[in-house]
C-alpha positions in Angstrom: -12.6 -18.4 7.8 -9.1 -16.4 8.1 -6.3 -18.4 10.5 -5.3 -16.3 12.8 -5.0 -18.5 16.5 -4.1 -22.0 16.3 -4.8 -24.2 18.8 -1.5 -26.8 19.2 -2.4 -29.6 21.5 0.8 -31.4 23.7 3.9 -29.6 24.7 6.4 -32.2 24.1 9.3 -32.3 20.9 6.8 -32.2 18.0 4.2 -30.0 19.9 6.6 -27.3 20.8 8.1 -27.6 17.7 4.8 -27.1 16.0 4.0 -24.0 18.1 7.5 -22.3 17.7 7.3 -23.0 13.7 3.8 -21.7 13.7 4.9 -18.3 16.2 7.7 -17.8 14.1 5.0 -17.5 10.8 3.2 -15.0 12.4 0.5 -17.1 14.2 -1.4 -16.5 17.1 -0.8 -20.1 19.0 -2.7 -21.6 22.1 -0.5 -24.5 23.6 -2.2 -26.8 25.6 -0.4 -29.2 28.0 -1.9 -31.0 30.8 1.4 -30.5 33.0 2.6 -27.0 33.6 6.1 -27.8 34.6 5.6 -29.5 30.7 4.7 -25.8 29.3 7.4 -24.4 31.0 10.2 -27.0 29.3 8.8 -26.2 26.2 8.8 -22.6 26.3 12.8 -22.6 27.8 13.2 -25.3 25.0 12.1 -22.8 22.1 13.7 -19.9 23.4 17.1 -22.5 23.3 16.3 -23.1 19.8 15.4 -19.8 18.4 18.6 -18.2 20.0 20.7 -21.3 18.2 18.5 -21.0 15.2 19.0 -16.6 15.4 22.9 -17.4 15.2 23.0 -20.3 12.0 20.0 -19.9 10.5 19.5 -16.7 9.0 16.9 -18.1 6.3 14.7 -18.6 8.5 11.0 -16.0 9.8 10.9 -14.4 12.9 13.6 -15.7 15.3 13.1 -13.0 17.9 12.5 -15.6 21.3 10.5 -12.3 22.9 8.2 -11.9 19.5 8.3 -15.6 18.8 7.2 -16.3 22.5 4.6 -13.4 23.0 2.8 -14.9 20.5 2.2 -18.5 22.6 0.0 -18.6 25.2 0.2 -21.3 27.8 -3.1 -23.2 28.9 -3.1 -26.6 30.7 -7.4 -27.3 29.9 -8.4 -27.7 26.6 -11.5 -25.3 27.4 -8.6 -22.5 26.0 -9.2 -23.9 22.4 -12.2 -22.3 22.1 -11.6 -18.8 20.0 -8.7 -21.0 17.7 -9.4 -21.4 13.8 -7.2 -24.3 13.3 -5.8 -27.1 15.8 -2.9 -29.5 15.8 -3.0 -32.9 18.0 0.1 -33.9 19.3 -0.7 -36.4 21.8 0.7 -39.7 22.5 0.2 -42.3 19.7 -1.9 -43.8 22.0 -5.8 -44.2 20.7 -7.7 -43.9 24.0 -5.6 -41.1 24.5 -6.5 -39.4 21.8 -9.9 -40.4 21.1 -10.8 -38.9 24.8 -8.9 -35.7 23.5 -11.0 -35.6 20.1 -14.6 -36.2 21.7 -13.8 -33.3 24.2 -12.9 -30.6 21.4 -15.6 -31.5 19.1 -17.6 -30.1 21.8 -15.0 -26.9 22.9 -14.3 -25.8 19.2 -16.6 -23.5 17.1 -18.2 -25.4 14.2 -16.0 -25.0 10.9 -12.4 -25.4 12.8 -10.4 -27.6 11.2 -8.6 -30.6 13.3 -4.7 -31.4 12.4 -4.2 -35.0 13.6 -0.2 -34.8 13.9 0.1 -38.9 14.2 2.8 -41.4 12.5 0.4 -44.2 12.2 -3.4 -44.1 14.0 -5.8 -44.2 10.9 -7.1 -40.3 10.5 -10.6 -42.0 9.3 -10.8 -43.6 13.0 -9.5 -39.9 14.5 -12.8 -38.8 12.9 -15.3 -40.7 13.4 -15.3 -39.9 17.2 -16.4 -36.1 15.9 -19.4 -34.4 14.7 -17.3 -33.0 11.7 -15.4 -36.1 9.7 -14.8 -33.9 6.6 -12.8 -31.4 8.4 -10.2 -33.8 10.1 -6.9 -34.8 8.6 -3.6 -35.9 9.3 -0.8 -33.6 9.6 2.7 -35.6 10.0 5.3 -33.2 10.9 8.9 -34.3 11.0 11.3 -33.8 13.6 12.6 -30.9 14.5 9.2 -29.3 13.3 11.0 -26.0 12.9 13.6 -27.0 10.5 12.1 -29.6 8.2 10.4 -28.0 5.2 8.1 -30.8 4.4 4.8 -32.0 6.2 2.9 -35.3 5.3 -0.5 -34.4 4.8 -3.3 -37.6 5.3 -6.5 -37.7 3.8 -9.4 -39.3 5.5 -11.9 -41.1 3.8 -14.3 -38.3 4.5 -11.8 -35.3 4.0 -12.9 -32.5 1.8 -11.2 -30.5 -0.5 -11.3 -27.3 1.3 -10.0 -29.1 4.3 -7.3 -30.1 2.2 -6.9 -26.5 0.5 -7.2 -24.7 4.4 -4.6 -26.9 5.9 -2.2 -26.4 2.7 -3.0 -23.0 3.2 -1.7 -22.5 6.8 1.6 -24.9 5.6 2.8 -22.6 3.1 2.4 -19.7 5.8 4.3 -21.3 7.8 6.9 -21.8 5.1 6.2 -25.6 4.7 5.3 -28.1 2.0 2.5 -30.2 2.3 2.4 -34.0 0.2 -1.2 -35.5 0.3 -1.6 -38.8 0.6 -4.0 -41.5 1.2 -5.1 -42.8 4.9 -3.6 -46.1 6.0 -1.4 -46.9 9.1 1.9 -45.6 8.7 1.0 -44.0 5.5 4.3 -43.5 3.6 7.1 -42.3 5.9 6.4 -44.5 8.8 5.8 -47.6 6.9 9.0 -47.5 5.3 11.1 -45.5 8.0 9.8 -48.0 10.8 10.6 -51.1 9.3 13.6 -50.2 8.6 14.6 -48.4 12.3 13.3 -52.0 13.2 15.4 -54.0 11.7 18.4 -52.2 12.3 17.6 -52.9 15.7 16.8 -56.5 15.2 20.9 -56.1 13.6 21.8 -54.6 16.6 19.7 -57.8 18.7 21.7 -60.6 16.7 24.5 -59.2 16.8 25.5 -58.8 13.0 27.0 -55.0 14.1 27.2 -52.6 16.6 24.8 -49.2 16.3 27.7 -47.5 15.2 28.5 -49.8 12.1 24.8 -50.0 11.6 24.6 -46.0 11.3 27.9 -45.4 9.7 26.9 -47.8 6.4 24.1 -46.4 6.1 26.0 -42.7 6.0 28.5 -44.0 4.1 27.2 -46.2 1.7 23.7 -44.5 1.0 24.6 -41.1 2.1 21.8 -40.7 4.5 22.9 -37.8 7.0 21.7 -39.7 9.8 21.5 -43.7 10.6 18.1 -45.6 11.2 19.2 -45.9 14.7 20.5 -42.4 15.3 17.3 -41.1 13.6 15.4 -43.6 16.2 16.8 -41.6 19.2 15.9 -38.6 17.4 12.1 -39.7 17.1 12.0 -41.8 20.5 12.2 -45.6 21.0 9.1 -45.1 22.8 7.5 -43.7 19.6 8.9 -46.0 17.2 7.3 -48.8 19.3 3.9 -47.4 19.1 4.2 -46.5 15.7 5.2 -50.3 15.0 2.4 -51.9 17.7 -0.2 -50.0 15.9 0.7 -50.8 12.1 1.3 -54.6 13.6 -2.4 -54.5 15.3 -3.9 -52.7 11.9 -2.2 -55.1 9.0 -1.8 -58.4 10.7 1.3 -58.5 9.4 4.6 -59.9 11.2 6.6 -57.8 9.5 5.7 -55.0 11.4 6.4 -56.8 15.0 8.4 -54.7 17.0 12.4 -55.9 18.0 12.1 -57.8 21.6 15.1 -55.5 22.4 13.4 -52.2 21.4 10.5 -53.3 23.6 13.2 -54.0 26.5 14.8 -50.5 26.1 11.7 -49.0 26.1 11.2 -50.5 29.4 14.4 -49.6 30.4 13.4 -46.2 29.8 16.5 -46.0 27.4 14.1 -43.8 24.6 16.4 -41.7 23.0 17.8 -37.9 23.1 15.4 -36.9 25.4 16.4 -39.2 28.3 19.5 -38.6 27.0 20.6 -42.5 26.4 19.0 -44.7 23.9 21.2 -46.4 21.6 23.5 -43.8 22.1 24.5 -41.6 24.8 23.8 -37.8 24.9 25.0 -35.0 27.1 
């Protein structure tokens, strides 16, 4: 079936980055958000971005915030998924969480529409198994900020067909994105490698071998990454990098994956990052 309305569920960073990149491609986009004063952040928040990205970025679609925005309709029940041809999770990484959210759209959305599970670690193969259609789910990994990374890791399930594959390629390339296909296990490729090593940063940061700054500068300096692990962590969220790590700890029963005690206790602190404005840094 032609994409023309995609459902994107979850109005935080990566959901309102997903629904402006998707807007800006032309899209028709339902985003869903159980809070409206949530909806309303994200819509201010992309109309922020797109004037910023109007001004720098000239290589990028449609950067128009009243065209961009016209095209995003706000719903707070996921009953509004109905008429979509495509849908994007962006939930918490948090299964209960999402498997409640999976079980009810199985029931709201037509028969043929595709499900985008936009996770860091939770196996796509569990996603689907709590739906009536296993071969059209699949994991969509966008990167942070959705509207200016190019690429998009895109998970296989073990029952995943080819046309899913194909459809959700399809509507990546619209949106002027990449797609990489790769296998389902925890993690999959970016996480398991960028998590570890965000983690033991932090465990650097914990014995205190170096300060966040010396941790982030060598890694700029010396490898020429144009951010450090632990800046890129408060770009992500502490709070995310821990569940990423809890939930590749629970899945491989492997100790390597066991999150720092002090990213746990900054987590509790509430100290997650760019968007409460302090995590290993501070932001204005």
């Amino acid at each position: 079936m032609p994409i023309t309305r995609i459902g994107v569920i979850g109005a935080g960073t990566i959901g309102r980055g997903v629904a402006q990149s998707l807007a800006q491609s032309s899209y028709e986009v339902t985003l869903v958000d159980i809070s409206k004063s949530q909806l309303a952040s994200a819509r201010a928040q992309i109309e922020q971005d797109l004037l910023m990205q109007g001004l720098f970025r000239r290589d990028l679609p449609e950067t128009d915030p009243a065209a961009v925005l016209g095209r995003i309709t706000d719903a707070t029940e996921l009953d509004a998924l109905a008429d979509v041809d495509f849908v994007v999770e962006n939930v918490t990484e948090n299964w209960d969480v999402k498997r409640e959210v999976y079980e009810r759209i199985d029931t709201v959305c037509r028969p043929g529409v595709v499900f985008g599970v936009n996770t860091s670690a939770v196996p796509i193969t569990r996603v689907a198994s709590v739906t009536g259609r296993p071969e059209q789910v699949l994991g969509l990994h966008f990167m942070n900020p959705v509207p200016l990374m190019d690429t998009v890791e895109v998970v296989r399930g073990h029952h995943t067909s080819d046309e899913t594959i194909a459809t959700a390629l399809g509507v990546l390339d619209t949106a002027g994105k990449e797609g990489i296909v790769v296998q389902d296990l925890p993690g999959f490729v970016t996480n398991r490698v960028l998590m570890l090593t965000i983690n033991e940063a932090v465990f650097c940061v914990q014995d205190q071998v170096a300060t966040a700054e010396q941790v982030d500068r060598m890694f700029k300096g010396c490898f020429g990454h144009r951010m450090g692990p632990l800046e890129t962590g408060d770009l992500i969220g502490l709070d995310t990098i821990l569940n990423s790590l809890t939930v590749m700890y629970e899945s491989f029963r492997d100790s390597k994956y066991r999150p720092a005690p002090l990213l746990q206790k900054m987590v509790d602190a509430g100290l997650l990052g760019r968007k409460t404005s302090r995590g290993f840094y501070t932001y204005q």
